[in-house]
N, C-alpha and C positions, 0 to 999 in steps of 0.2 A: 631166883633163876638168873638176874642178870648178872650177880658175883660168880655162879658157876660157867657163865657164856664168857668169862672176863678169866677166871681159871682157867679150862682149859681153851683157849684161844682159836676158838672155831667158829663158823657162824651157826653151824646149825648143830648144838650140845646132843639130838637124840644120836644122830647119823655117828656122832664120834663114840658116841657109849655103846651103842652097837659094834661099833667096826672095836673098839677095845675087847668088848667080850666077847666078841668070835677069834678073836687072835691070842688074846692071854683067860680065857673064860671067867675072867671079870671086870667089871668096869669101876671104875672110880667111885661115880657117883655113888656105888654102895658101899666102898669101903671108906671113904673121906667123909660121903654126906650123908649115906645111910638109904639112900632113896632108892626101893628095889624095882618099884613098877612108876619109867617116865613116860610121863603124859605125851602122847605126838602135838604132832602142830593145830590138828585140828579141834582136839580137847583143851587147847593153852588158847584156843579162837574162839570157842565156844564159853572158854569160862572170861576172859575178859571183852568181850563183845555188851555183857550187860554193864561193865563198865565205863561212863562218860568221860571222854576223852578232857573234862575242864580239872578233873583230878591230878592230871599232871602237869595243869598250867604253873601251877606254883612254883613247879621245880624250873622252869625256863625260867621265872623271874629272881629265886635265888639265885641262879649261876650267875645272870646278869649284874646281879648287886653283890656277889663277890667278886668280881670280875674288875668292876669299880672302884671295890673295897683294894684291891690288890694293885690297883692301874695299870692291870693288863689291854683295859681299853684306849690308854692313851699310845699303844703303837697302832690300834689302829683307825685314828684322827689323821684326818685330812681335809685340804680346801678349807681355810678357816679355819681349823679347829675342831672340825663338827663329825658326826659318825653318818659314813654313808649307809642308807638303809636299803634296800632294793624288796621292792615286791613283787612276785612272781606266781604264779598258780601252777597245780601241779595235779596229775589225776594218780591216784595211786590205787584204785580198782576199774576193772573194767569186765563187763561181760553183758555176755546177748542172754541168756536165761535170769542169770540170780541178782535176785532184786531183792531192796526192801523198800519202806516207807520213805528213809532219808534222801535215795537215789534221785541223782538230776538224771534227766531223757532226752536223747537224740534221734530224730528218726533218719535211718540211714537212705540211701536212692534207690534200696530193692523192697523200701516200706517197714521195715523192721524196726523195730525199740531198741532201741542200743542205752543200758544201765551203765552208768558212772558214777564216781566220787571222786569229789575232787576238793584243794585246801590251798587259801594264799600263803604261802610259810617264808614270812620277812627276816630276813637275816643280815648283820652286819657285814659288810665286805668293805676292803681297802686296795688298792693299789699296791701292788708288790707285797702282799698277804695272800700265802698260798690258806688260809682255812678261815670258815667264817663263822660268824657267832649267831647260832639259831635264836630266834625269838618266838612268842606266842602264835600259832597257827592264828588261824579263823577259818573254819570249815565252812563249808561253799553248802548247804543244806537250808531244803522248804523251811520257810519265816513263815511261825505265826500270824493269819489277817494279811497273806499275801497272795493272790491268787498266780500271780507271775511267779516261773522257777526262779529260783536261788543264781546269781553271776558273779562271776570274780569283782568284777569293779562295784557291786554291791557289797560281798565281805569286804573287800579292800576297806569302804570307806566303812564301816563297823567296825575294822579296825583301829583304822586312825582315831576314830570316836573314845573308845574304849584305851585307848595308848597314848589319848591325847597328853596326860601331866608329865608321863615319861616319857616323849619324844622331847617336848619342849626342854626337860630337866637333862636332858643327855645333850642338846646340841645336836638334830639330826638333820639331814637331805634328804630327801625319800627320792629315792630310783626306782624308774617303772618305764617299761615298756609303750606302743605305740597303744594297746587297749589301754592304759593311764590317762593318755592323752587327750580327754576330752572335757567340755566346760566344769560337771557336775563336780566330777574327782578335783581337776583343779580349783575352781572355788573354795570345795572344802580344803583343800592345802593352804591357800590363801586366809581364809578364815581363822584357821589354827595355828597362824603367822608361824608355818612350815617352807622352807624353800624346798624343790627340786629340781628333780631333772626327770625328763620322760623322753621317750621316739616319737616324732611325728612323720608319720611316713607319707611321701607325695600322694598316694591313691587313695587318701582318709584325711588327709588335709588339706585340698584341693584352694583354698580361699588363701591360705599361706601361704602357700607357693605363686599364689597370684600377685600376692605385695610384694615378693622379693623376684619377681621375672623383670629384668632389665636390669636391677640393681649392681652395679661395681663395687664391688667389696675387694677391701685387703684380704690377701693370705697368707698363713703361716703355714708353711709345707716343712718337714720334719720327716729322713727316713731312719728307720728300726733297722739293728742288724737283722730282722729276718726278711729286709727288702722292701715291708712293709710301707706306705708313703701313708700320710696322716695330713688333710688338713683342716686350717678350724676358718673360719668367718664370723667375728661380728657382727651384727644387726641390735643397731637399736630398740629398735622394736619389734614386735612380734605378733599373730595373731594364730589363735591354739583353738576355736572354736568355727564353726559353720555358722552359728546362729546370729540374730541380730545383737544380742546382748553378749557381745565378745570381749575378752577379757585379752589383757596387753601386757606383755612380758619385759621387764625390763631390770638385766640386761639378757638377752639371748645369742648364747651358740650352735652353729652350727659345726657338726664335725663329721667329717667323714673318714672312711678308709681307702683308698685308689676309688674315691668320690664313687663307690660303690653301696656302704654303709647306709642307710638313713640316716637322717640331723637328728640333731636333738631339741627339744625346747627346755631351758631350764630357767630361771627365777632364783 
Protein backbone atom coordinates (compact mmCIF):
# COMPACT_ATOMS: atom_id res chain seq x y z
CA UNK A 1 0.00 0.00 0.00
CA UNK A 2 2.51 2.57 0.76
CA UNK A 3 4.49 2.22 -2.91
CA UNK A 4 0.79 2.74 -4.25
CA UNK A 5 0.08 5.99 -1.84
CA UNK A 6 3.84 7.01 -3.28
CA UNK A 7 2.52 6.20 -7.04
CA UNK A 8 -0.14 8.00 -7.35
CA UNK A 9 0.66 10.92 -5.13
CA UNK A 10 -2.52 11.48 -2.89
CA UNK A 11 -3.15 11.17 0.53
CA UNK A 12 -5.95 9.17 0.62
CA UNK A 13 -5.34 6.16 -2.50
CA UNK A 14 -9.35 4.93 -2.11
CA UNK A 15 -10.86 8.69 -2.70
CA UNK A 16 -8.39 8.83 -5.91
CA UNK A 17 -9.50 5.18 -7.38
CA UNK A 18 -12.85 6.15 -6.87
CA UNK A 19 -12.88 9.62 -8.51
CA UNK A 20 -10.58 7.63 -11.50
CA UNK A 21 -13.26 5.26 -12.16
CA UNK A 22 -16.17 7.42 -12.08
CA UNK A 23 -14.44 9.66 -14.60
CA UNK A 24 -12.57 7.11 -17.04
CA UNK A 25 -14.58 3.72 -15.61
CA UNK A 26 -11.47 2.33 -14.42
CA UNK A 27 -8.97 2.88 -12.04
CA UNK A 28 -5.28 2.03 -11.91
CA UNK A 29 -5.14 0.03 -9.19
CA UNK A 30 -6.68 -2.65 -11.43
CA UNK A 31 -4.94 -2.21 -14.34
CA UNK A 32 -1.29 -1.65 -12.91
CA UNK A 33 -1.83 -3.65 -9.55
CA UNK A 34 -4.49 -5.72 -10.27
CA UNK A 35 -6.43 -4.89 -6.98
CA UNK A 36 -10.31 -5.04 -7.84
CA UNK A 37 -12.03 -4.63 -4.43
CA UNK A 38 -9.83 -1.69 -2.05
CA UNK A 39 -10.21 -2.03 1.36
CA UNK A 40 -11.52 1.59 2.95
CA UNK A 41 -9.74 3.11 5.82
CA UNK A 42 -11.69 1.45 8.39
CA UNK A 43 -10.76 -2.27 7.08
CA UNK A 44 -6.91 -1.01 6.63
CA UNK A 45 -7.66 0.08 10.81
CA UNK A 46 -9.16 -2.79 11.67
CA UNK A 47 -6.43 -5.20 10.05
CA UNK A 48 -3.36 -3.48 11.53
CA UNK A 49 -4.82 -2.41 14.91
CA UNK A 50 -3.61 -6.07 15.97
CA UNK A 51 -0.50 -4.97 14.92
CA UNK A 52 2.18 -3.69 17.76
CA UNK A 53 3.41 -0.55 16.76
CA UNK A 54 7.44 -1.92 18.16
CA UNK A 55 7.38 -3.71 14.63
CA UNK A 56 8.24 -0.64 12.89
CA UNK A 57 10.66 0.41 15.41
CA UNK A 58 13.43 -0.93 13.38
CA UNK A 59 12.92 0.91 10.44
CA UNK A 60 13.38 4.51 12.48
CA UNK A 61 16.62 3.03 13.70
CA UNK A 62 17.84 1.90 10.08
CA UNK A 63 17.06 5.26 8.50
CA UNK A 64 19.12 6.68 11.36
CA UNK A 65 22.09 4.55 10.67
CA UNK A 66 21.96 5.33 7.15
CA UNK A 67 21.62 8.61 7.54
CA UNK A 68 25.11 8.34 9.55
CA UNK A 69 26.23 5.91 7.15
CA UNK A 70 25.82 8.79 4.49
CA UNK A 71 26.73 12.06 6.83
CA UNK A 72 23.68 13.38 6.15
CA UNK A 73 23.72 14.10 9.90
CA UNK A 74 26.61 16.03 10.00
CA UNK A 75 24.60 19.25 8.40
CA UNK A 76 22.62 18.77 11.07
CA UNK A 77 25.26 19.33 14.07
CA UNK A 78 25.28 22.20 16.04
CA UNK A 79 26.54 23.73 19.45
CA UNK A 80 29.50 21.62 19.70
CA UNK A 81 29.25 19.33 17.45
CA UNK A 82 26.24 17.52 18.95
CA UNK A 83 22.59 16.56 17.48
CA UNK A 84 19.91 18.58 19.09
CA UNK A 85 17.11 16.20 20.11
CA UNK A 86 13.74 17.88 21.25
CA UNK A 87 11.16 15.86 23.03
CA UNK A 88 7.68 16.63 22.71
CA UNK A 89 4.27 14.74 23.26
CA UNK A 90 1.55 14.61 21.10
CA UNK A 91 -2.17 13.20 21.33
CA UNK A 92 -3.19 11.79 18.10
CA UNK A 93 -6.66 10.33 19.16
CA UNK A 94 -9.20 11.71 21.03
CA UNK A 95 -12.86 10.83 21.79
CA UNK A 96 -15.60 11.05 24.46
CA UNK A 97 -17.25 7.36 23.56
CA UNK A 98 -14.45 4.96 21.98
CA UNK A 99 -12.08 3.56 24.31
CA UNK A 100 -9.97 0.80 24.72
CA UNK A 101 -7.73 -0.80 27.54
CA UNK A 102 -4.59 1.35 26.36
CA UNK A 103 -6.52 4.72 26.69
CA UNK A 104 -5.16 7.44 29.20
CA UNK A 105 -8.40 9.56 31.09
CA UNK A 106 -9.50 12.96 31.64
CA UNK A 107 -12.29 13.93 33.58
CA UNK A 108 -13.55 16.95 31.92
CA UNK A 109 -15.69 20.00 34.26
CA UNK A 110 -19.18 18.70 33.04
CA UNK A 111 -17.91 15.06 34.85
CA UNK A 112 -17.36 13.17 31.64
CA UNK A 113 -14.33 10.75 30.69
CA UNK A 114 -12.70 12.23 28.09
CA UNK A 115 -10.40 8.91 26.22
CA UNK A 116 -6.96 9.74 24.76
CA UNK A 117 -3.80 8.55 23.27
CA UNK A 118 -1.02 10.01 23.36
CA UNK A 119 3.21 9.44 22.28
CA UNK A 120 6.66 11.38 22.98
CA UNK A 121 8.02 11.36 19.20
CA UNK A 122 11.83 12.85 19.57
CA UNK A 123 13.24 14.07 16.64
CA UNK A 124 16.39 15.70 15.48
CA UNK A 125 16.13 19.42 14.63
CA UNK A 126 18.63 22.13 13.80
CA UNK A 127 18.87 25.53 13.39
CA UNK A 128 18.15 26.76 9.84
CA UNK A 129 16.95 23.09 8.86
CA UNK A 130 13.77 23.42 7.52
CA UNK A 131 12.86 19.17 8.17
CA UNK A 132 13.71 17.05 10.93
CA UNK A 133 14.72 13.46 11.49
CA UNK A 134 12.12 11.32 13.39
CA UNK A 135 13.27 8.98 15.90
CA UNK A 136 11.63 5.87 18.00
CA UNK A 137 8.29 7.16 19.59
CA UNK A 138 7.51 5.83 23.13
CA UNK A 139 3.74 5.60 23.67
CA UNK A 140 2.40 7.25 26.61
CA UNK A 141 0.17 3.81 27.68
CA UNK A 142 -0.89 1.79 31.39
CA UNK A 143 2.82 0.10 32.68
CA UNK A 144 2.43 -3.07 33.98
CA UNK A 145 2.55 -3.01 38.33
CA UNK A 146 1.59 0.61 37.96
CA UNK A 147 -1.51 1.73 39.41
CA UNK A 148 -0.86 5.41 38.45
CA UNK A 149 -1.78 6.46 34.62
CA UNK A 150 0.91 6.42 32.04
CA UNK A 151 2.68 10.61 31.69
CA UNK A 152 4.71 11.98 29.15
CA UNK A 153 7.63 12.70 31.47
CA UNK A 154 7.27 9.08 32.61
CA UNK A 155 7.79 7.65 28.73
CA UNK A 156 10.11 10.45 28.29
CA UNK A 157 12.52 8.98 30.74
CA UNK A 158 11.80 5.23 29.33
CA UNK A 159 12.96 6.58 26.69
CA UNK A 160 16.16 7.99 27.52
CA UNK A 161 16.69 4.61 29.34
CA UNK A 162 16.18 2.60 26.33
CA UNK A 163 18.23 5.30 23.84
CA UNK A 164 20.69 5.53 26.30
CA UNK A 165 24.02 3.93 24.04
CA UNK A 166 22.65 5.89 21.01
CA UNK A 167 22.33 9.23 22.38
CA UNK A 168 25.59 8.96 23.98
CA UNK A 169 27.12 7.38 20.43
CA UNK A 170 25.51 10.40 18.36
CA UNK A 171 26.69 13.30 20.58
CA UNK A 172 23.06 14.49 21.63
CA UNK A 173 21.34 17.72 23.61
CA UNK A 174 17.94 16.66 24.51
CA UNK A 175 15.36 19.73 24.26
CA UNK A 176 12.35 19.74 26.09
CA UNK A 177 9.80 21.90 27.20
CA UNK A 178 8.86 23.63 30.71
CA UNK A 179 7.09 19.70 31.76
CA UNK A 180 10.96 18.55 31.29
CA UNK A 181 11.92 20.79 33.70
CA UNK A 182 11.80 19.18 36.85
CA UNK A 183 14.42 17.28 39.25
CA UNK A 184 13.45 13.47 38.44
CA UNK A 185 13.86 14.02 34.37
CA UNK A 186 16.79 16.12 35.04
CA UNK A 187 18.70 13.83 37.23
CA UNK A 188 18.30 11.12 34.91
CA UNK A 189 19.93 13.62 32.08
CA UNK A 190 22.61 14.00 34.42
CA UNK A 191 23.15 10.53 35.29
CA UNK A 192 23.32 9.52 31.54
CA UNK A 193 26.11 12.31 31.17
CA UNK A 194 23.44 13.98 28.75
CA UNK A 195 23.38 17.70 28.44
CA UNK A 196 20.26 19.96 27.77
CA UNK A 197 18.24 22.41 27.48
CA UNK A 198 14.60 22.63 28.87
CA UNK A 199 11.64 25.89 29.72
CA UNK A 200 11.45 26.81 32.97
CA UNK A 201 8.61 28.93 33.28
CA UNK A 202 8.33 31.61 36.37
CA UNK A 203 4.83 30.13 37.62
CA UNK A 204 6.41 26.42 37.95
CA UNK A 205 9.83 27.65 39.03
CA UNK A 206 8.95 29.81 41.56
CA UNK A 207 12.46 29.25 43.83
CA UNK A 208 14.48 30.25 40.47
CA UNK A 209 13.28 33.04 39.98
CA UNK A 210 13.91 33.87 43.60
CA UNK A 211 17.88 33.54 43.13
CA UNK A 212 18.07 35.60 40.19
CA UNK A 213 15.37 38.64 41.57
CA UNK A 214 17.88 41.56 42.05
CA UNK A 215 20.51 40.03 40.12
CA UNK A 216 22.48 42.62 37.28
CA UNK A 217 23.26 40.55 34.60
CA UNK A 218 24.81 41.61 31.06
CA UNK A 219 22.85 41.49 28.00
CA UNK A 220 23.15 40.66 24.57
CA UNK A 221 20.26 42.15 22.70
CA UNK A 222 20.18 41.17 18.94
CA UNK A 223 17.36 42.25 16.24
CA UNK A 224 15.91 39.67 13.42
CA UNK A 225 14.74 41.28 10.22
CA UNK A 226 11.48 40.25 11.20
CA UNK A 227 11.83 42.98 14.18
CA UNK A 228 12.19 40.42 16.37
CA UNK A 229 14.53 41.47 19.62
CA UNK A 230 16.19 38.43 21.33
CA UNK A 231 18.03 38.53 24.42
CA UNK A 232 20.26 36.03 26.46
CA UNK A 233 21.68 36.44 30.30
CA UNK A 234 24.23 34.47 31.85
CA UNK A 235 23.96 33.12 35.20
CA UNK A 236 26.24 31.20 36.88
CA UNK A 237 24.23 29.26 38.45
CA UNK A 238 21.06 27.92 38.47
CA UNK A 239 18.39 26.12 40.41
CA UNK A 240 15.73 23.93 38.30
CA UNK A 241 14.03 22.09 41.19
CA UNK A 242 11.38 23.16 44.34
CA UNK A 243 12.84 20.47 46.53
CA UNK A 244 15.37 20.36 49.13
CA UNK A 245 17.59 18.19 47.23
CA UNK A 246 18.30 20.81 44.28
CA UNK A 247 20.28 20.23 41.58
CA UNK A 248 22.59 23.30 40.12
CA UNK A 249 23.20 24.18 36.64
CA UNK A 250 26.34 25.22 35.37
CA UNK A 251 26.60 27.06 32.86
CA UNK A 252 22.88 28.48 32.48
CA UNK A 253 21.01 30.74 29.92
CA UNK A 254 18.48 32.59 30.01
CA UNK A 255 16.82 33.90 26.68
CA UNK A 256 14.06 35.34 25.80
CA UNK A 257 11.96 36.98 22.89
CA UNK A 258 10.73 40.93 23.57
CA UNK A 259 11.56 39.42 27.29
CA UNK A 260 8.08 37.83 26.53
CA UNK A 261 9.48 34.03 25.95
CA UNK A 262 10.26 31.96 28.95
CA UNK A 263 14.20 31.26 29.89
CA UNK A 264 15.60 28.31 29.52
CA UNK A 265 17.63 26.21 31.82
CA UNK A 266 20.27 24.20 29.99
CA UNK A 267 23.57 22.19 31.25
Amino acid sequence: MRERVFFTQTPSFLAYQRLMEGSKGKSNAQSLFGVHRIPCDHQIRDLLDAVSPEHLFPVFEEILQVLEAQGQLEDFRCLGDSLLVALDGTEYFSSDKIHCPHCSTRTQKSGKTHYFHSVVTPVIVCPGQNHVIPLVPEFIVPQDGHDKQDCENAAAKRWLSRQEQCLRALNVKVLGDDLYCHQPLCQQFLEQQLNFIVVCRPESHTTLYEHLEGIELPTLTTKKWTGLVKSRKPIPTAISTESPSKIAMRPCWLTGANLLSPPLMAR
